[in-house]
C-alpha positions as CSV (number, residue, x, y, z in Angstrom):
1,X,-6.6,-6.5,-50.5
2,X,-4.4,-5.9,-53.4
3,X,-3.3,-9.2,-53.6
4,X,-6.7,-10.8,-53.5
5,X,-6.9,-11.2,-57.5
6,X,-3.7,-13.4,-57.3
7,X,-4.7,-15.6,-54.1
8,X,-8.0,-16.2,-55.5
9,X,-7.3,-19.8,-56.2
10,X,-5.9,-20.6,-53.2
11,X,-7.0,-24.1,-52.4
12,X,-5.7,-24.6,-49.3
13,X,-4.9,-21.8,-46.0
14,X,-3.7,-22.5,-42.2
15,X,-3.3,-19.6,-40.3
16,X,-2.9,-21.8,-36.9
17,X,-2.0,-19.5,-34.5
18,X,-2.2,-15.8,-36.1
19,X,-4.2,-14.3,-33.1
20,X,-3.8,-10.9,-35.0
21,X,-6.0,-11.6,-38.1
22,X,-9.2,-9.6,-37.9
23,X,-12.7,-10.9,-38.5
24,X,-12.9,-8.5,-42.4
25,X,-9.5,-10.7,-43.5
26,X,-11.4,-13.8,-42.3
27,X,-14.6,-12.9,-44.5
28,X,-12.0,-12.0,-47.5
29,X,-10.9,-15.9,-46.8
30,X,-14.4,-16.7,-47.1
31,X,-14.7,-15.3,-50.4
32,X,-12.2,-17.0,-52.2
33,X,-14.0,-20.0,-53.6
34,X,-11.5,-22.3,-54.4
35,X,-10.9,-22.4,-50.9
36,X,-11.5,-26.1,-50.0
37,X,-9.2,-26.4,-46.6
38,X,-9.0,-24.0,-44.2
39,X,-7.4,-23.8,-40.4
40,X,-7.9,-21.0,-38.6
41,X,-6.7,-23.3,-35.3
42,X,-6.6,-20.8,-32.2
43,X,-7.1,-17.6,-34.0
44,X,-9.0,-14.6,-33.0
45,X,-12.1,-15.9,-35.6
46,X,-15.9,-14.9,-33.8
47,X,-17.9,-16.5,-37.6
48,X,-19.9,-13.3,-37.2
49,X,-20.5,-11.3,-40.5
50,X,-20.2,-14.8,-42.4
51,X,-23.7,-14.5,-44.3
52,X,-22.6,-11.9,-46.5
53,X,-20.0,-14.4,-48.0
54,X,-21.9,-17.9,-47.1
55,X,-22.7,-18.5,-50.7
56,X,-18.5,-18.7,-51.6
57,X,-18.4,-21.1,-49.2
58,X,-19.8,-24.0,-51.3
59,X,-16.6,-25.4,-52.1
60,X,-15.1,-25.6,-48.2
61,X,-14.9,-29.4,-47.3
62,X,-12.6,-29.0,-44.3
63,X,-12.2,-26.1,-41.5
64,X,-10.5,-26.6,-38.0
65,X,-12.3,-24.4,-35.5
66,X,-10.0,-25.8,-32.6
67,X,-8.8,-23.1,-30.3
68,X,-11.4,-20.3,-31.7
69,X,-11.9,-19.4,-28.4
70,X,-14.0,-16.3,-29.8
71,X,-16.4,-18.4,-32.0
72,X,-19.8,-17.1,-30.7
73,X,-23.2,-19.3,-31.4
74,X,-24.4,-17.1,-33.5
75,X,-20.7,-17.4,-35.8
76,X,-20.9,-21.0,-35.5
77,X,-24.2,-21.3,-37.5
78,X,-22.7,-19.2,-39.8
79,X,-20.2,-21.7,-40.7
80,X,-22.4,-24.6,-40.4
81,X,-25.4,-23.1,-43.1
């Protein structure tokens, strides 16, 4: 992502509604770790591919999974480790 450097400390990201976002731009989300609120309200978002980034993800205190229709079990304890 070429702007990836300058979003880096992002604290905050909704992308309510953006069925178009794939899963890597997700994991890229992920990885940002100043990331401490994220809505991804009824997006396209399955979780998988989320232990390669788990560890960035110490910093997340709030994520709405409403709508994530695509969330599979196997995503969700991916978010939840």
């Amino acid at each position: 992502m070429v702007h990836q450097e300058k979003l880096s400390s992002l604290e905050k990201l909704s992308c309510r509604s953006c069925r178009n976002i794939s899963e890597s731009v997700f994991s890229c989300f992920f990885s940002f770790k100043n990331i401490l609120k994220l809505d991804i309200f009824n997006t396209n978002f399955t979780g998988e591919g989320l232990s390669a980034v788990k560890e960035e993800l110490s910093n997340l205190q709030d994520i709405c999974l409403r709508g994530c229709n695509n969330l599979t079990d196997e995503g969700l304890k991916q978010v939840l480790r």
